[in-house]
C-alpha positions in Angstrom: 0.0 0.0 0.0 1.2 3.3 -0.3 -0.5 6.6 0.7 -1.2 9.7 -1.5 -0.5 13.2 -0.4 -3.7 14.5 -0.8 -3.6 18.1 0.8 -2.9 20.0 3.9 -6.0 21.4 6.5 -5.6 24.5 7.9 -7.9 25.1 11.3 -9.4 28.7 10.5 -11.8 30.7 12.4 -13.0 32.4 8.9 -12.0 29.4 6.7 -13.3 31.6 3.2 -10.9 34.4 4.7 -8.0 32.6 4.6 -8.9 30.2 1.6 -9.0 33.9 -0.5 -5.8 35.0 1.0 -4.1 31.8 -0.1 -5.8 31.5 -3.2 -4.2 35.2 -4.4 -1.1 34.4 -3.1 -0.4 31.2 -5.1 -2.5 32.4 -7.9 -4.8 29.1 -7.5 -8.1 30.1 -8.7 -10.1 26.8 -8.3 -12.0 26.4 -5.4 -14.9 24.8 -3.8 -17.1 25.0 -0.5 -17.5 22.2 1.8 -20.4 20.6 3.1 -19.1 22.0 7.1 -18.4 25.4 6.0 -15.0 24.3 4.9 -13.5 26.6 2.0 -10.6 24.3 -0.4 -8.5 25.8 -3.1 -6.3 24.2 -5.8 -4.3 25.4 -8.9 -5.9 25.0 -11.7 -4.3 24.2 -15.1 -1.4 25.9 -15.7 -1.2 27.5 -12.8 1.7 27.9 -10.3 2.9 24.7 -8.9 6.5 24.2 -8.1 8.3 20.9 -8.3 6.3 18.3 -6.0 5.4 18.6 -2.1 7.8 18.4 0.8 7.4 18.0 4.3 10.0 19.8 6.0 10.0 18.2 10.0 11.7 21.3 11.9 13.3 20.9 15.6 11.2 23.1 18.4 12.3 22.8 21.9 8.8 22.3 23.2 6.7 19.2 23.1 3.4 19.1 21.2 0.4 20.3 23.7 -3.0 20.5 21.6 -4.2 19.7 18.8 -2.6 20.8 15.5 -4.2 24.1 13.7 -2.5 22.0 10.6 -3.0 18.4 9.5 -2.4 16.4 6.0 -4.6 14.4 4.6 -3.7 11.0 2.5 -5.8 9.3 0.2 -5.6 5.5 0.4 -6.9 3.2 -2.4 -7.5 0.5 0.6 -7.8 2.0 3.9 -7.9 -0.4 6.4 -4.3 -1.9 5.5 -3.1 1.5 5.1 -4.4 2.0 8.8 -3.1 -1.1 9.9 0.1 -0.2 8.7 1.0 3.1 9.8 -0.4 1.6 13.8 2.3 -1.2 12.9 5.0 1.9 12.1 4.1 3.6 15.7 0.9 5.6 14.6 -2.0 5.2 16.3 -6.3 6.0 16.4 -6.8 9.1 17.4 -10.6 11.0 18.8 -10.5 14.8 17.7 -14.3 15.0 17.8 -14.8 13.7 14.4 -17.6 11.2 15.8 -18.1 7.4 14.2 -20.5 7.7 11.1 -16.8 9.0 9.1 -15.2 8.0 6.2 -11.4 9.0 7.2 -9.8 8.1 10.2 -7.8 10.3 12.4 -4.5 9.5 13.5 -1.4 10.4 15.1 2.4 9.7 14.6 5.0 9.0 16.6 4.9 12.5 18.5 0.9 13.3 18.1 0.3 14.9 15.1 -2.7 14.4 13.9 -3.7 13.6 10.0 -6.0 11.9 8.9 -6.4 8.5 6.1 -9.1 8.9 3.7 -11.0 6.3 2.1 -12.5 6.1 -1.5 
């Protein structure tokens, strides 16, 4: 199995705020509205991408103490053995308030970060 960087999720007070700011800034005009009020940009054709996505994984001197304002999200063409897998790599299940009745599931890594596995 292998996951597929599917995007990064900003917590926002005034998610259409900061989905405009970031939209002008990278010059991404396509966007969409979410179901929950959420507010998702991408580039469109021929607009500015560079090179693929990183994660850069900076040192801090303090531990993690609440939940991430950011998360990634993964695609996963079969969820459940991508799950299994990343809780076999040190991940585990974690409860956000994202309830039962969800189609991805939240984890954590090694140090807590949250992200989440989606499924098709």
């Amino acid at each position: 199995m292998t996951l597929t960087f599917s995007g990064a999720v900003f917590d926002s007070a005034d998610p259409a705020t900061v989905a405009d700011f970031w939209g002008q800034a990278l010059g991404w005009s396509g966007r969409e509205s979410g179901e929950r009020g959420e507010a998702v940009i991408y580039p469109q054709e021929g607009e500015t991408v560079y090179g693929p996505p990183s994660l850069v994984f900076q040192p801090v001197p303090e531990g993690k103490a609440v939940k991430n304002r950011l998360h990634l999200d993964f695609g996963s063409t079969d969820q459940a053995a991508d799950v299994a897998r990343l809780e076999g790599l040190g991940a585990r299940r974690v409860d956000v308030g994202q309830g039962d009745d969800k189609t991805f599931v939240v984890m954590a890594d090694v140090e807590g970060n949250e992200f989440c596995v989606l499924g098709d």
